[in-house]
C-alpha positions as a LaTeX table, in Angstrom:
\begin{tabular}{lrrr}
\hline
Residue & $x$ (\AA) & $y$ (\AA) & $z$ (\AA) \\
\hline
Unk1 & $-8.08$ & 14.51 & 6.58 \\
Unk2 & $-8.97$ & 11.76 & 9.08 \\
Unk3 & $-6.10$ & 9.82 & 10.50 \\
Unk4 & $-6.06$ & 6.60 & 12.31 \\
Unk5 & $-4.25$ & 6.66 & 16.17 \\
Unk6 & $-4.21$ & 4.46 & 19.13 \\
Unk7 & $-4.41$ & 4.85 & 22.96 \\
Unk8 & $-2.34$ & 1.85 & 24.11 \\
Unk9 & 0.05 & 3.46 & 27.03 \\
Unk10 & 1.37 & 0.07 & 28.04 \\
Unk11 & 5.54 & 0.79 & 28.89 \\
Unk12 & 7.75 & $-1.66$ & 27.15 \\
Unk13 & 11.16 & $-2.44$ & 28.45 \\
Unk14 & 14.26 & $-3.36$ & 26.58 \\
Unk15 & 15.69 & $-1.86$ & 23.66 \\
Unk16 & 13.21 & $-0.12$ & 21.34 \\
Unk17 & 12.77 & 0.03 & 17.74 \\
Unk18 & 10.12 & 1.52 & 15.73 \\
Unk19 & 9.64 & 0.12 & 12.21 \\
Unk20 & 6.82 & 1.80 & 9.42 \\
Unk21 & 5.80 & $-0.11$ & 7.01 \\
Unk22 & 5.51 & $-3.18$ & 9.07 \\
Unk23 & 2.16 & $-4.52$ & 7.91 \\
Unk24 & 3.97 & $-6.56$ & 4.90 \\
Unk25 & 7.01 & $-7.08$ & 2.82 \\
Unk26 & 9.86 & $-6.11$ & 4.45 \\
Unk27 & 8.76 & $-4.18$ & 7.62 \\
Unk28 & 7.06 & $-7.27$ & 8.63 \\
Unk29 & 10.04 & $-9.86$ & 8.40 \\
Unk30 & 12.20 & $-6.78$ & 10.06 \\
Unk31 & 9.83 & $-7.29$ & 12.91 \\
Unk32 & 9.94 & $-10.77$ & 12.69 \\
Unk33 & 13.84 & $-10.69$ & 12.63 \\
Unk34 & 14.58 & $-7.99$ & 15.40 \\
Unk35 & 11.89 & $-9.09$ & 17.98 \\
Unk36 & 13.22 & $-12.88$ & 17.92 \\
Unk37 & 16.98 & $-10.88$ & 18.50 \\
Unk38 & 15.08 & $-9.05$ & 21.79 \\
Unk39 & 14.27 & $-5.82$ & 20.39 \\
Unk40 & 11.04 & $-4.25$ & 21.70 \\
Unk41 & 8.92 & $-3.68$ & 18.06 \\
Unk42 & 6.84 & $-1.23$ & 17.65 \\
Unk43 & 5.38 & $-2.02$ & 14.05 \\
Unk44 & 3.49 & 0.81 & 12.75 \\
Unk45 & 1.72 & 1.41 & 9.23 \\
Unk46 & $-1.84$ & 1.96 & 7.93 \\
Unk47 & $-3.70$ & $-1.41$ & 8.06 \\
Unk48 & $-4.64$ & $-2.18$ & 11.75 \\
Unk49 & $-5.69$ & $-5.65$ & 11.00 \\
Unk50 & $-2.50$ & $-6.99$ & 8.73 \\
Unk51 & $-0.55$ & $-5.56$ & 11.99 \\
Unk52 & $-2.67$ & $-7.14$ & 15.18 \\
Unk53 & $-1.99$ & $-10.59$ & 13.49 \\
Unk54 & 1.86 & $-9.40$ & 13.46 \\
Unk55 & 1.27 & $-8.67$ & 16.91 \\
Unk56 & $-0.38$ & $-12.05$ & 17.45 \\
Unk57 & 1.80 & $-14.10$ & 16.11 \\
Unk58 & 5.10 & $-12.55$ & 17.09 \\
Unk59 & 5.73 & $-11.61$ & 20.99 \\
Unk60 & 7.46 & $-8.12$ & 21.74 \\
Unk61 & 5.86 & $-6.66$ & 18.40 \\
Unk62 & 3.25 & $-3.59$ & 19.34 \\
Unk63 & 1.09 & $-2.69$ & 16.58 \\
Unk64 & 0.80 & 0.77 & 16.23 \\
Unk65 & $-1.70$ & 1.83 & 13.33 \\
Unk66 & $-0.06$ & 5.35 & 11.75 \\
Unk67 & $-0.05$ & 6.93 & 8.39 \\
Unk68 & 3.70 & 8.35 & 7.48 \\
Unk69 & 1.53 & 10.84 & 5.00 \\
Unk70 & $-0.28$ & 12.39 & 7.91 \\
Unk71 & 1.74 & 14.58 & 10.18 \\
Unk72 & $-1.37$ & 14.11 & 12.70 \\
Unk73 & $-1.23$ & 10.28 & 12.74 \\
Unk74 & 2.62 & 10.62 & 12.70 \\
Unk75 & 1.99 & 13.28 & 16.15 \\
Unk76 & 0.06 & 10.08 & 17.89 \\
Unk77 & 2.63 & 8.44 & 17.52 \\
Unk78 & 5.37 & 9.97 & 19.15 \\
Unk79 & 3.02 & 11.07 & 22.24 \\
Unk80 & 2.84 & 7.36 & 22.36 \\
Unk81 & 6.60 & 6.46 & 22.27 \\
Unk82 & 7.16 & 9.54 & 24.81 \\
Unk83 & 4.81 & 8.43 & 27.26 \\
Unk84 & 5.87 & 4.14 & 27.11 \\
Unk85 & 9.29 & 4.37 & 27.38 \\
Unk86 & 11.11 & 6.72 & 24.30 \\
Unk87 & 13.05 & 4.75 & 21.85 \\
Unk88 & 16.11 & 3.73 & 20.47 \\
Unk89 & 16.50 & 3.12 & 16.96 \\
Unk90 & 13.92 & 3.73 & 13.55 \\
Unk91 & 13.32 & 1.51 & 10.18 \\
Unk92 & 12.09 & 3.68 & 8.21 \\
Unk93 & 10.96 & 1.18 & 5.83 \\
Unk94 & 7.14 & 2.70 & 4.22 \\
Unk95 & 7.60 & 3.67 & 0.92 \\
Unk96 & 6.79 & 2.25 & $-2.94$ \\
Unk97 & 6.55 & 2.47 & $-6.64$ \\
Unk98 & 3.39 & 3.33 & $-8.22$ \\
Unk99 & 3.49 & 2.73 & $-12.04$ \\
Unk100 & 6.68 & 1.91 & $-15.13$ \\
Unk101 & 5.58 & 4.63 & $-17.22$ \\
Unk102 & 7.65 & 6.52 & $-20.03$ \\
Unk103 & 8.19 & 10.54 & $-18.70$ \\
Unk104 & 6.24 & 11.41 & $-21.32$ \\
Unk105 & 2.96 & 9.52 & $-20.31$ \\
Unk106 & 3.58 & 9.34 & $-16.92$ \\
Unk107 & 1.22 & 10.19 & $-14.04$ \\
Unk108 & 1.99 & 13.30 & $-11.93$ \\
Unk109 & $-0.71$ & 12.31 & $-9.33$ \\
Unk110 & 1.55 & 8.84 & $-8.78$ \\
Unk111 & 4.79 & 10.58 & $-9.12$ \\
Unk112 & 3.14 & 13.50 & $-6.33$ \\
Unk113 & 2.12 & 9.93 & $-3.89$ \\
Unk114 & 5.64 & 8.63 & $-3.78$ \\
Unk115 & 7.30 & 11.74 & $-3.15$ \\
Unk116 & 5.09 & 12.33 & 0.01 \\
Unk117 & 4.91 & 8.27 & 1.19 \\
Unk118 & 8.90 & 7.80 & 0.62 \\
Unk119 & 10.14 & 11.04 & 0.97 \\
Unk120 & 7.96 & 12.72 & 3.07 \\
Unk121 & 6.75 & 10.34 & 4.89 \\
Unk122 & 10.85 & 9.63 & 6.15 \\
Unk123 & 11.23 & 13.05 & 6.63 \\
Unk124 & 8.42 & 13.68 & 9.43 \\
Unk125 & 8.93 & 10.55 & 10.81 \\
Unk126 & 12.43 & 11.57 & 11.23 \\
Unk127 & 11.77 & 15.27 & 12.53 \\
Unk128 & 9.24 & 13.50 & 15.46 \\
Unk129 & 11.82 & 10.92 & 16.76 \\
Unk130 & 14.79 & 12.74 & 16.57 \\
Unk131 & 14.06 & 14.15 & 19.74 \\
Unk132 & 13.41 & 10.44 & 21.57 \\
Unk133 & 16.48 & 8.93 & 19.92 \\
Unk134 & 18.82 & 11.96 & 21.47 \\
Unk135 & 17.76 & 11.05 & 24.81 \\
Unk136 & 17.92 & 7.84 & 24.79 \\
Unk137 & 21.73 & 8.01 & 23.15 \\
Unk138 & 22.48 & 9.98 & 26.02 \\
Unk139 & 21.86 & 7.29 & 28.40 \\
Unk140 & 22.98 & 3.88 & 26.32 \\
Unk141 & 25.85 & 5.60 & 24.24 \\
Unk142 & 24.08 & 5.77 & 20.99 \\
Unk143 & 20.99 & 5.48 & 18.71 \\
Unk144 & 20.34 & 4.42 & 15.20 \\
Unk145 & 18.05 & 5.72 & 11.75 \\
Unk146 & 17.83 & 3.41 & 9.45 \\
Unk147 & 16.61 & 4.22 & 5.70 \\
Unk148 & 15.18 & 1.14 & 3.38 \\
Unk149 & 15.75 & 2.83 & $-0.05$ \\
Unk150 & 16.39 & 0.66 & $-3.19$ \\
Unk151 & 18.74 & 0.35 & $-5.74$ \\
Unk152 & 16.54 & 3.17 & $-7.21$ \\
Unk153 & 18.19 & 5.24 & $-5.49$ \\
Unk154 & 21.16 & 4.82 & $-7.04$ \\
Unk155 & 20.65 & 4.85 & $-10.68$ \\
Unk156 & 17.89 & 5.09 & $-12.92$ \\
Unk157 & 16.00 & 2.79 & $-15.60$ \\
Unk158 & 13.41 & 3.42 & $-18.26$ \\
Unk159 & 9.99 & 3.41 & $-16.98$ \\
Unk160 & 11.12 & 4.26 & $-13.38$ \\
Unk161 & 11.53 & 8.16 & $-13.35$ \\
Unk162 & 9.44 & 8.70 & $-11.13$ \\
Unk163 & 10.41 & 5.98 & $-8.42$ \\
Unk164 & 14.00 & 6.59 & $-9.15$ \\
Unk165 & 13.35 & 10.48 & $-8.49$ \\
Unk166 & 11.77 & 9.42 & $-4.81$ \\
Unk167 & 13.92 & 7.12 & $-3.68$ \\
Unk168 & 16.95 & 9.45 & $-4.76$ \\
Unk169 & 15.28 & 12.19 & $-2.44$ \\
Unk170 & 15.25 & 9.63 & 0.79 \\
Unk171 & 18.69 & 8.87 & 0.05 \\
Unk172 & 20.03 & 12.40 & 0.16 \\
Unk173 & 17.42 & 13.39 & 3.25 \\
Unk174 & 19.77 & 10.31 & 5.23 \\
Unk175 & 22.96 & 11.78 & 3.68 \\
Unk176 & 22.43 & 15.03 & 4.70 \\
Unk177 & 21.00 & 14.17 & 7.91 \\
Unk178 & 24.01 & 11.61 & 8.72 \\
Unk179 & 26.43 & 15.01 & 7.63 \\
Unk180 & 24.63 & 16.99 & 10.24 \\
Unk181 & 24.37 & 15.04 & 12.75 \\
Unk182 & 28.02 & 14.33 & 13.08 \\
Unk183 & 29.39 & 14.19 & 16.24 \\
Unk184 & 26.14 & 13.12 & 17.71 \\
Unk185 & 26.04 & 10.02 & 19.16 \\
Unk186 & 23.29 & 8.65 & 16.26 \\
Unk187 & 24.19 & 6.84 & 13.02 \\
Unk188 & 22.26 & 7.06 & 10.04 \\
Unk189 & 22.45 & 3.77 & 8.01 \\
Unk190 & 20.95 & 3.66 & 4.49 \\
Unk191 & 19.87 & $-0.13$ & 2.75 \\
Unk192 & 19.35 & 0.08 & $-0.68$ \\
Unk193 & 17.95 & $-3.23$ & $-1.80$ \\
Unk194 & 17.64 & $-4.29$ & $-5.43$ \\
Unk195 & 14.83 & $-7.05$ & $-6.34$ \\
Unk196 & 12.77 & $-8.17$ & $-3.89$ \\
Unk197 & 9.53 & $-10.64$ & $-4.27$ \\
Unk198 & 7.41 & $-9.68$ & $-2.15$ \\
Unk199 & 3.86 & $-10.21$ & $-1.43$ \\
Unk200 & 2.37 & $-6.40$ & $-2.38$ \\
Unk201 & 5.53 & $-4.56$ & $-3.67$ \\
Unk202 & 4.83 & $-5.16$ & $-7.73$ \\
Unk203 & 1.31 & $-5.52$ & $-7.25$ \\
Unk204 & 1.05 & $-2.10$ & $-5.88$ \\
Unk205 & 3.43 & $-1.33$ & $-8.46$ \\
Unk206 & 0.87 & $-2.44$ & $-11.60$ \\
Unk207 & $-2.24$ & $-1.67$ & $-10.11$ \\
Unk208 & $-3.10$ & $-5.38$ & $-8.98$ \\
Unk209 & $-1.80$ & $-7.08$ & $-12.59$ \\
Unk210 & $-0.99$ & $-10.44$ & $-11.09$ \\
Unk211 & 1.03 & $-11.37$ & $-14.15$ \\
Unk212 & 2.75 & $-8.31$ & $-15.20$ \\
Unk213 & 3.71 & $-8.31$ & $-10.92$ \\
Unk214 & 4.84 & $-11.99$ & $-11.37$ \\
Unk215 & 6.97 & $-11.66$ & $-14.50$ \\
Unk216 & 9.53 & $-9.58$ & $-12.63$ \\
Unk217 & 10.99 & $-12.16$ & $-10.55$ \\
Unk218 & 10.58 & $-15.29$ & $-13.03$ \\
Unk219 & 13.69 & $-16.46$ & $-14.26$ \\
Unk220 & 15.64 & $-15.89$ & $-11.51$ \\
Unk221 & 16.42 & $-15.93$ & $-7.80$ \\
Unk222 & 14.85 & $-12.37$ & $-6.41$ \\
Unk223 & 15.75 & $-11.54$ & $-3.04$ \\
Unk224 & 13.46 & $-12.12$ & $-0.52$ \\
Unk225 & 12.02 & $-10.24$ & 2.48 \\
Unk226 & 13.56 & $-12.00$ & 5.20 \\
Unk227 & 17.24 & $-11.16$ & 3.26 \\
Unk228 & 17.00 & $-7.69$ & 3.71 \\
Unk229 & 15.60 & $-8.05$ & 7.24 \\
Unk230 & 19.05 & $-9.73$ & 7.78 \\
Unk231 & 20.84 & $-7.07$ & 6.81 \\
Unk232 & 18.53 & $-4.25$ & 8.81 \\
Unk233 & 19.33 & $-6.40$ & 12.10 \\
Unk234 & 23.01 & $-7.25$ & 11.40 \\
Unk235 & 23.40 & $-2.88$ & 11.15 \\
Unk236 & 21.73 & $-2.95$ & 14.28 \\
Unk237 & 23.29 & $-5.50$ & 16.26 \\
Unk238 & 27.06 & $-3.41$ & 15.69 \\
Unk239 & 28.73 & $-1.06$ & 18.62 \\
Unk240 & 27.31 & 2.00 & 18.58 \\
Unk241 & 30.84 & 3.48 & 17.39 \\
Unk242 & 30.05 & 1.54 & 14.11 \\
Unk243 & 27.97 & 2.71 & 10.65 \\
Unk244 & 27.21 & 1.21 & 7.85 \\
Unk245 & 26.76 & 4.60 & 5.93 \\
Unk246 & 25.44 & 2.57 & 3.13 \\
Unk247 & 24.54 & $-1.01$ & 1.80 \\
Unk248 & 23.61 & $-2.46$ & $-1.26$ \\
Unk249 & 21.92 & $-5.70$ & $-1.34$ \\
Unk250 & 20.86 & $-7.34$ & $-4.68$ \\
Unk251 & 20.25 & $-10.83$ & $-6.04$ \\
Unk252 & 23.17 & $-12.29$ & $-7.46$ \\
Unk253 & 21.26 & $-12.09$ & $-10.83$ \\
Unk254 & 21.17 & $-8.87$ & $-10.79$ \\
Unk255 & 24.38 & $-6.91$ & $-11.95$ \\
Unk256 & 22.34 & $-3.49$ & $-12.31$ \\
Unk257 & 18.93 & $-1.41$ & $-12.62$ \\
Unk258 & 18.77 & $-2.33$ & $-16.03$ \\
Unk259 & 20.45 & $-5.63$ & $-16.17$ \\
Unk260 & 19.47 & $-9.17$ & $-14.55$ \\
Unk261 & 20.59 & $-12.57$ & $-16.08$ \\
Unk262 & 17.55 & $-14.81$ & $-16.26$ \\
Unk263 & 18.87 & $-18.12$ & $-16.20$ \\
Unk264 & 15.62 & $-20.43$ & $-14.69$ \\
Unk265 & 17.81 & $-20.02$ & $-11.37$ \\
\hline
\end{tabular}
């Protein structure tokens, strides 16, 4: 397998995060929001192009182009946080549904790519920083892994077994990390957001149907990308001696998986 790396060495001061996932959606406004609160982004996912505009368009953003799926591409990257500076806090934010299919006719080839983008992609992301965000709690009194799950991860819904089955797994890998690494000075804060338009998310979803994508959020207020880039930087922005363990954030539409009031607002 050929992955994609990078050999950009410049040192970036200031507090670091990295964020994967960053090309779109939510990654992208999570750039957005922490670089304009001083952060030091380094925004890292597949498409090199989606994330040099990023770059261009939003100063102390760093494109990094990385595959989570690769552990080779995921290896570049941490040689390149080591060597500019180490870092002090994660988004691990790449991840996605492929599919609403009944158990019975669903795809095990789709069900096989989300286990390895949103489960394993978190978990060697996590194993390579771990290391950089010890040392730097050691000097500024604490470091932070944050997990961008869904609602999915909390219950499931017809069609979304094997979503729901993923995004369960990335919850328990930041419970059970969070367990373990008590008494560390790192928190481990999960976000499970419920509906959220955004540009690729359902698309990906339905294989490019532009109207099945669009019929999810019509007849009601979704939540947005920039809300749950809110809630990523308001985790972040709390003394170190404070976690949120874990947030839900849904529309106000939405009481549950299964349940959203369609009302025209």
């Amino acid at each position: 397998m050929t992955c994609d790396g990078n050999t950009n060495t410049e040192t970036k001061p200031g507090r670091r995060v990295l964020i994967t996932g960053a090309s779109s959606g939510i990654g992208a406004a999570a750039a957005r929001r922490l670089a304009a609160d001083g952060w030091q982004v380094v925004a890292a996912a597949r498409r090199g192009e989606r994330l040099a505009t990023l770059a261009t368009e939003v100063p102390g953003v760093e494109p990094f182009v990385c595959d989570v799926t690769c552990e080779e591409s995921v290896a570049a990257l941490t040689e390149h946080l080591a060597a500019t500076g180490g870092l002090d806090a994660v988004v691990n934010n790449a991840g996605g549904a492929l599919g609403l299919d009944r158990v019975e006719s669903s795809d095990p080839e789709g069900w096989q790519r989300m286990y390895d983008l949103n489960v394993l992609g978190a978990l060697r992301i996590t194993k390579a920083v771990l290391p950089l965000l010890r040392a730097s709690a050691t000097k500024t009194g604490g470091s932070s892994l944050v997990y961008i799950t869904s609602t999915a991860a909390l219950a499931t819904y017809e069609g979304g077994a094997g979503y729901t089955a993923a995004k369960h797994g990335e919850r328990m890998l930041a419970t059970t990390l969070r367990w373990e690494l008590a008494g560390e000075p790192l928190r481990v804060i999960q976000i499970a957001p419920g509906a959220v338009a955004t540009e690729e998310f359902s698309l990906n979803r339905f294989a490019g149907d532009e109207t099945r994508a669009a019929a999810v959020y019509e007849g009601y207020q979704p939540l947005v990308a920039t809300d749950v880039a809110e809630a990523i930087a308001w985790t972040l922005s709390l003394a170190p001696h404070v976690s949120i363990d874990d947030l839900t954030i849904r529309p106000r539409a939405q009481a549950n998986n299964w349940k959203t009031v369609k009302t025209g607002v």
